[in-house]
C-alpha positions as CSV (number, residue, x, y, z in Angstrom):
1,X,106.5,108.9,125.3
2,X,107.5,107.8,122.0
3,X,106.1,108.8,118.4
4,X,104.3,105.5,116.9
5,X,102.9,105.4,112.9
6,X,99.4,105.1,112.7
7,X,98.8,105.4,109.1
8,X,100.7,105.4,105.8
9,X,99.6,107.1,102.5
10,X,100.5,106.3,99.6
11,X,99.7,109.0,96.3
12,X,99.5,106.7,93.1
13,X,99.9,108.7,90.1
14,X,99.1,106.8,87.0
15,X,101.4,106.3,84.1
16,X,99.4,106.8,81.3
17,X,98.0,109.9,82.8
18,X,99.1,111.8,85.7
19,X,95.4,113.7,85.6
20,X,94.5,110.9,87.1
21,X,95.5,110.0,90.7
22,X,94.5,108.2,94.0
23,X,95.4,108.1,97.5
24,X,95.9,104.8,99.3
25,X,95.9,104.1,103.5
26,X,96.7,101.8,105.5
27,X,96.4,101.6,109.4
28,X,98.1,100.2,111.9
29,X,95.7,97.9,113.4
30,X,97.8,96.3,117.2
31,X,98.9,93.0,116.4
32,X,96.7,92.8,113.1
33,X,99.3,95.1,111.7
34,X,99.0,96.9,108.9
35,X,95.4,96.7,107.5
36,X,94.3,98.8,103.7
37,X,92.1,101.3,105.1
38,X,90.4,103.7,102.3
39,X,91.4,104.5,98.8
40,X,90.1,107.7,97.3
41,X,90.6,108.5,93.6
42,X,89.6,110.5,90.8
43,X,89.1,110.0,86.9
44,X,88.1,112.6,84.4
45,X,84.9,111.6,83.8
46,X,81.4,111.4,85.0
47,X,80.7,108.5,83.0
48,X,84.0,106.5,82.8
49,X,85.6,106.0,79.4
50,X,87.7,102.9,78.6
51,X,91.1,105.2,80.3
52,X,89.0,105.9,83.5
53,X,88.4,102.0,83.8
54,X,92.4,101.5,82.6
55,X,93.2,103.7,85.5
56,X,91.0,101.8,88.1
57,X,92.3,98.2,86.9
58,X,96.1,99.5,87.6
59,X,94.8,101.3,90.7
60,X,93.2,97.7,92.3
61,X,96.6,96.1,91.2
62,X,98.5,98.7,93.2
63,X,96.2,98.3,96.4
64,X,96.8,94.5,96.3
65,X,101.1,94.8,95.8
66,X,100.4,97.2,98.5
67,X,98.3,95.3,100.7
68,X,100.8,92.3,100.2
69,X,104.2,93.9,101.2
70,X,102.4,96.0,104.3
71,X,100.9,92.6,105.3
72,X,104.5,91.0,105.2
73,X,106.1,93.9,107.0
């Protein structure tokens, strides 16, 4: 039997602020391929200021690239 990958995960560590940080997976789905699966994150706050919301636009912007190349892979 041969070892097949199920899942990536990605660890995205913002620029600005390495504090803040998410975790991205995808899963292989058959023929679908790969398919974004859950993102979980954290910011510093419980009521985001304007770098939690800074943080969270980049984060969506990595999801999609991501979602785009493991779609084309």
């Amino acid at each position: 039997m041969k070892a097949i990958l199920e899942e990536k995960v990605y660890i995205f560590k913002w620029d600005k602020d390495s504090a803040r940080q998410a975790t991205i997976v995808f899963i292989f789905n058959g023929s679908l391929g790969w398919e974004f699966s859950k993102c979980t994150y954290n910011t510093l706050n419980d009521v985001y200021d304007i770098d939690d919301w800074e943080f969270l636009r980049d984060l969506a912007r990595e999801v999609i690239r991501l979602d785009e190349e493991e779609s084309s892979a």
